[in-house]
C-alpha positions as CSV (number, residue, x, y, z in Angstrom):
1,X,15.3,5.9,12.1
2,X,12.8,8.7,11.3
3,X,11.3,9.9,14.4
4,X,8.4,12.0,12.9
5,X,7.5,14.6,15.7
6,X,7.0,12.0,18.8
7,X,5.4,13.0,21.9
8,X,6.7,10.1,24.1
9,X,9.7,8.7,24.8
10,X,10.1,7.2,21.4
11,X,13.2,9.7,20.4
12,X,15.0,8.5,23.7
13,X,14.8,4.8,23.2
14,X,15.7,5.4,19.3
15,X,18.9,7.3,20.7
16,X,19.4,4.8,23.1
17,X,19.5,1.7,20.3
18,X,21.4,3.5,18.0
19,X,24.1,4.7,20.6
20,X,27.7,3.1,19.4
21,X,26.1,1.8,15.9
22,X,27.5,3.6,13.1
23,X,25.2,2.0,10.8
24,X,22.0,3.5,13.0
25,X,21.2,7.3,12.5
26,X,18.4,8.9,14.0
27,X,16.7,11.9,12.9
28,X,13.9,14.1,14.4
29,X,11.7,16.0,12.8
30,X,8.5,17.8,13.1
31,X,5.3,15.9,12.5
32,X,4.7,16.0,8.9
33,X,3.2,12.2,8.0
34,X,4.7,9.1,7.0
35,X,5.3,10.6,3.6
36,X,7.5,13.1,4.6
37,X,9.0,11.2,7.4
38,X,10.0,8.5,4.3
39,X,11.5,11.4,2.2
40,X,13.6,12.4,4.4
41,X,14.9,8.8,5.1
42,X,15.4,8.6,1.2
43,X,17.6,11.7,0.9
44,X,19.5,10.6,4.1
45,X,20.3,7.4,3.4
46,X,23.8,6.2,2.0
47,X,23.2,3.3,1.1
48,X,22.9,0.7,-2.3
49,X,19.7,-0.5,-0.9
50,X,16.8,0.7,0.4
51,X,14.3,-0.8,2.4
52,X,11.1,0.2,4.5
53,X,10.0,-0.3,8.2
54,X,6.9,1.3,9.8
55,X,6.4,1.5,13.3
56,X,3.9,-0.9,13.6
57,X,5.6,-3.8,11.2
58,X,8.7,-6.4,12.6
59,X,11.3,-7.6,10.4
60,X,11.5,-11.4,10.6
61,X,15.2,-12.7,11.4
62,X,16.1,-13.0,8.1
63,X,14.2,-11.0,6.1
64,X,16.5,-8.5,4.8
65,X,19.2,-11.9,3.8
66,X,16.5,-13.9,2.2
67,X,15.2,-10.3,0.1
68,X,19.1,-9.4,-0.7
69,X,20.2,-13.0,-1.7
70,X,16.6,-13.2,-4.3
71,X,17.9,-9.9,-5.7
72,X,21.6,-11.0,-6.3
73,X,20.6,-14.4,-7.2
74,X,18.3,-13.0,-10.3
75,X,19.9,-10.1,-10.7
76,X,16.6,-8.3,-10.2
77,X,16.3,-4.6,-9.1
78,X,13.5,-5.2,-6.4
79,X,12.9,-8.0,-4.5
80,X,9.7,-8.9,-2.6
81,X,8.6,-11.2,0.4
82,X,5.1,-11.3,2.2
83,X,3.8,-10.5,5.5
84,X,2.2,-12.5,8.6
85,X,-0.4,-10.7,10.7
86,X,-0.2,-10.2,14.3
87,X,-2.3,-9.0,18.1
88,X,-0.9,-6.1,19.4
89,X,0.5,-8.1,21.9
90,X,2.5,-10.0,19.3
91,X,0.5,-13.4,18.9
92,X,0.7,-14.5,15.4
93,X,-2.4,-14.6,13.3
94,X,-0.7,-16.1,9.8
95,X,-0.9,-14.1,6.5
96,X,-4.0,-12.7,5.0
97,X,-2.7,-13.0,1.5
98,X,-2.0,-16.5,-1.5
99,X,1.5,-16.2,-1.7
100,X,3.2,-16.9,-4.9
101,X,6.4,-16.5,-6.3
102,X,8.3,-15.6,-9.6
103,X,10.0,-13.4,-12.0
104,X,9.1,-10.2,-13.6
105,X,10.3,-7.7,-16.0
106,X,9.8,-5.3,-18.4
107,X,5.9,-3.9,-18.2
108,X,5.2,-7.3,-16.4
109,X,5.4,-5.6,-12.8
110,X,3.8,-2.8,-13.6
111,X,1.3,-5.1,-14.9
112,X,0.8,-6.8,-11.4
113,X,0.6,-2.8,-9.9
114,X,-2.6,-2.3,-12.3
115,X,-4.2,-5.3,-11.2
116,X,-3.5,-4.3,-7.7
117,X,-1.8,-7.7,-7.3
118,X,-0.9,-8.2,-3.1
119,X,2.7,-8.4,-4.2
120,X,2.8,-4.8,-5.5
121,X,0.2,-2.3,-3.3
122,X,2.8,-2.2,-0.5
123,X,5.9,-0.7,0.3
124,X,6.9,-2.7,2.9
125,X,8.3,-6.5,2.5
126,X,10.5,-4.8,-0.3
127,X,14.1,-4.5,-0.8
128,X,14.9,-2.3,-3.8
129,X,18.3,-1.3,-5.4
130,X,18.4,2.7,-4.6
131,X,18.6,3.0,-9.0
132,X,15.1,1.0,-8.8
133,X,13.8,4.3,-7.4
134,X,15.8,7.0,-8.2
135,X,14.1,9.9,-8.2
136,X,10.9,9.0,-7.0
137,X,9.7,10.2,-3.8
138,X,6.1,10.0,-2.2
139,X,3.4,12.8,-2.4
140,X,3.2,14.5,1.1
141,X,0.0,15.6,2.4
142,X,-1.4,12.5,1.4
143,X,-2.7,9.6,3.8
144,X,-4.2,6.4,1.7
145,X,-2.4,4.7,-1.1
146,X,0.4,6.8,-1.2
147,X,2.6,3.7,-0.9
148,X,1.1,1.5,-3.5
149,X,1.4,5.0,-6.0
150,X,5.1,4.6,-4.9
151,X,5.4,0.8,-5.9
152,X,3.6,2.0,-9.0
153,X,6.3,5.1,-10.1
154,X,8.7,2.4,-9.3
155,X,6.9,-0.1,-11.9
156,X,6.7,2.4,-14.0
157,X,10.7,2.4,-15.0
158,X,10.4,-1.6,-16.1
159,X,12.5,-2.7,-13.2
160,X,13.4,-6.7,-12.7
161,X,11.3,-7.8,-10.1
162,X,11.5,-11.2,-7.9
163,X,8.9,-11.7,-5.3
164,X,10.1,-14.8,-3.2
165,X,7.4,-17.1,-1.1
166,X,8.9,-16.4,2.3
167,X,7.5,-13.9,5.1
168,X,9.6,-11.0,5.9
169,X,7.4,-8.4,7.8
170,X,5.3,-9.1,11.1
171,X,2.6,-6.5,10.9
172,X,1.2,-5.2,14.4
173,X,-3.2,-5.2,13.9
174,X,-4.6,-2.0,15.9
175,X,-8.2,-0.6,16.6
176,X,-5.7,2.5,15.0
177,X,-5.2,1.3,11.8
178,X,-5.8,3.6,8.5
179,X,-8.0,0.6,7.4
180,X,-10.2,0.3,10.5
181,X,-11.0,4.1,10.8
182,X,-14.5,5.6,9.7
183,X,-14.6,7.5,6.9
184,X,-13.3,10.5,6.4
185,X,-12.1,13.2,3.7
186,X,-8.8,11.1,3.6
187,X,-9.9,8.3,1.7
188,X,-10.4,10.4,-1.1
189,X,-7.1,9.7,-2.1
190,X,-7.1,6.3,-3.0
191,X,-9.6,7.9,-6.1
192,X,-7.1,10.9,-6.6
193,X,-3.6,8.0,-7.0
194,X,-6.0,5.8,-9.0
195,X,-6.6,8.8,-11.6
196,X,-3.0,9.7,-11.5
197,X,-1.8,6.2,-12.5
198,X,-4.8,6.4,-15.4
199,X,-3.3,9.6,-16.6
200,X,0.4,8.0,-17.0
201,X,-1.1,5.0,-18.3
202,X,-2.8,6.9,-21.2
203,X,0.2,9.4,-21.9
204,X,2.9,6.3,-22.0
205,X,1.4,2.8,-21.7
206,X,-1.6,3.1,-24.1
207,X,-1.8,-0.8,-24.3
208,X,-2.5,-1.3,-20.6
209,X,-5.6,1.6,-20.5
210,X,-7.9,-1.1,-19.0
211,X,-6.0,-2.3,-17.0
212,X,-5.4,1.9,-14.8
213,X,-9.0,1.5,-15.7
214,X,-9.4,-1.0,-13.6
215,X,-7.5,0.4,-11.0
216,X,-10.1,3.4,-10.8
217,X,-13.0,0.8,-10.6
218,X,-11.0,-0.6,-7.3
219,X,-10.5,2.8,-6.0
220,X,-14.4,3.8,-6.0
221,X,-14.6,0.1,-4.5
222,X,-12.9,0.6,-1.6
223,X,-14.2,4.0,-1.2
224,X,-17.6,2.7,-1.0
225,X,-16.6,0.3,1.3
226,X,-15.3,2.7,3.7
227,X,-18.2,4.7,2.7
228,X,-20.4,1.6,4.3
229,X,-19.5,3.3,8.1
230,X,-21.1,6.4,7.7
231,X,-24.5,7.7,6.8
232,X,-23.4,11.5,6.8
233,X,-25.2,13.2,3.9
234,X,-21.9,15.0,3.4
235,X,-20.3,12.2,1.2
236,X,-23.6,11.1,-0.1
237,X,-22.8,12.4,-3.8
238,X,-19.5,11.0,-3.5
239,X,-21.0,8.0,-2.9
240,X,-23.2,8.4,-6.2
241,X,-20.6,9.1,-7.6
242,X,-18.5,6.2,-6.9
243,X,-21.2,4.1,-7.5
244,X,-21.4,5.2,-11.2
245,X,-18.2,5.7,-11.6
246,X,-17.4,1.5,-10.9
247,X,-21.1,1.0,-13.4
248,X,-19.6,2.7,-16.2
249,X,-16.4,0.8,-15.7
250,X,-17.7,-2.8,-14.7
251,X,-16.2,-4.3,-17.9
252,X,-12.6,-3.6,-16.7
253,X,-12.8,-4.7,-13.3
254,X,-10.4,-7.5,-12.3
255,X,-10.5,-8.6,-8.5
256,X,-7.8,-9.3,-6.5
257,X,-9.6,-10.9,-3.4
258,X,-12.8,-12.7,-2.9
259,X,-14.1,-9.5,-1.1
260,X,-13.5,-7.4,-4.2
261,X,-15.4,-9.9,-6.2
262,X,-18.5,-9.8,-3.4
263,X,-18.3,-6.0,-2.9
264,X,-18.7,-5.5,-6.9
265,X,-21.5,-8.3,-7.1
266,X,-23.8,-5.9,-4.7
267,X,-22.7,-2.8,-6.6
268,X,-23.5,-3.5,-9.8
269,X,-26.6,-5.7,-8.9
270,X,-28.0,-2.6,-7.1
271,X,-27.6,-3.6,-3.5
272,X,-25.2,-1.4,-2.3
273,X,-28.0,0.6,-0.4
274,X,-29.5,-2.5,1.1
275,X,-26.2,-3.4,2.1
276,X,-25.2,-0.6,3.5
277,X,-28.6,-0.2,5.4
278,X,-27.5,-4.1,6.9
279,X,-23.9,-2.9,7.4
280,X,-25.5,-0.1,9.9
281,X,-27.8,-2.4,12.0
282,X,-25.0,-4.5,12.1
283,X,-22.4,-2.1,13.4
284,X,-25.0,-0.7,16.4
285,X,-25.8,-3.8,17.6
């Protein structure tokens, strides 16, 4: 239990939990982000198996038996399960995503990463052997995406994948969540991961270029939807930018959910403005 630099009485109760459990270690640290705060879990733990919990996700009962029985049973390197939404107040809202299941290997996962597939853009939901990831560690000082840049550095080494049908993570909806924020200089690095994942593509998977091509189109995508909640002329040539950036792309572009499919409709039909325009009335009424 990372405790990254709380200012409540978060670092008591986590003593309190793991007090006579030798299998529970807490460690505090200064706030450095949830990058940092999962480093330092990586190099701590001692474990065969890794797996990740953020503060505002549950583990089902059995989540971590039905993910470590799927990896045994195929002899797979990471297994996957799905997440249900929840209130704050733990009411269960069902999942947002088309669960599927099935097998992967070789570039076949790292496919699935490229198309920004629901089964690979997380880190949570996952139980990995600790030689799926070896080295890799996530990029502190960043704030968006640097989990599905993770997943994809971990796709990158061809691992043997099995994503189950079964829900293993509750996640907790807040008014404080990195997706309902307004926009700020931090969601500039979904566009800085998408052009790191092009540049490894290019150097060692040549045959999947569209596909990290793709992945760039998605980036400016969801960039210019965030982009929809602000009207400060500070970002408006990012948001030129990110509007020709996903034009001279369009032929690449793959979506993942209907709202990616909508979203790319009004770009590239010249609406975005209009939309955006909408979007604002909407939000101050």
């Amino acid at each position: 239990m990372i405790d990254d630099g709380s200012d409540d009485s978060t670092l008591s109760l986590a003593r309190q939990l793991a007090e006579g459990k030798n299998n529970v270690h807490v460690i505090h640290t200064e706030n450095g982000g949830v990058c940092r705060a999962r480093n330092i879990g990586l190099e701590s733990a001692q474990g065969e198996y890794i797996s990740f919990l953020d503060s505002d996700d549950m583990l089902t009962d059995n989540a971590l038996e039905v993910l470590f029985q799927n990896l045994v049973e195929k002899d797979a390197d990471i297994a996957v399960g799905w997440k249900s939404n929840m209130t704050a107040d733990g009411r269960d809202l069902g999942s947002a995503y088309k669960r599927m299941s099935g097998f992967f290997e070789g570039t076949e996962g790292l496919r699935l990463s490229l198309e920004d597939h629901t089964a690979m853009h997380a880190v949570w939901g996952k139980l990995y052997k600790r030689t799926a990831i070896g080295d890799t560690r996530f990029i502190e000082g960043k704030r968006v995406h640097e989990d599905s840049f993770f997943v994809f550095e971990c796709m990158v080494k061809q691992p043997r994948v099995i994503v189950c049908d079964d829900i293993v993570i509750r996640y907790r909806l807040s008014e404080n969540s990195v997706s309902r924020g307004v926009f700020s200089d931090k969601y500039l690095d979904i566009i800085y991961f998408a052009n790191r994942k092009k540049d490894i593509i290019e150097k060692d998977y040549p045959e999947l270029i569209p596909l990290s091509e793709n992945v760039v189109v998605k980036a400016n995508m969801v960039v210019l939807w965030n982009l929809l909640n602000t009207n400060d002329p500070e970002y408006k040539s990012i948001e030129k930018q990110a509007i020709q950036d996903v034009m001279d792309r369009k032929k690449f572009f793959k979506p993942a959910l209907s709202s990616d499919a909508k979203l790319f409709w009004i770009i590239t039909h010249g609406f975005y403005g209009f939309y955006k325009a909408l979007h604002t009335v909407k939000r101050r009424l």
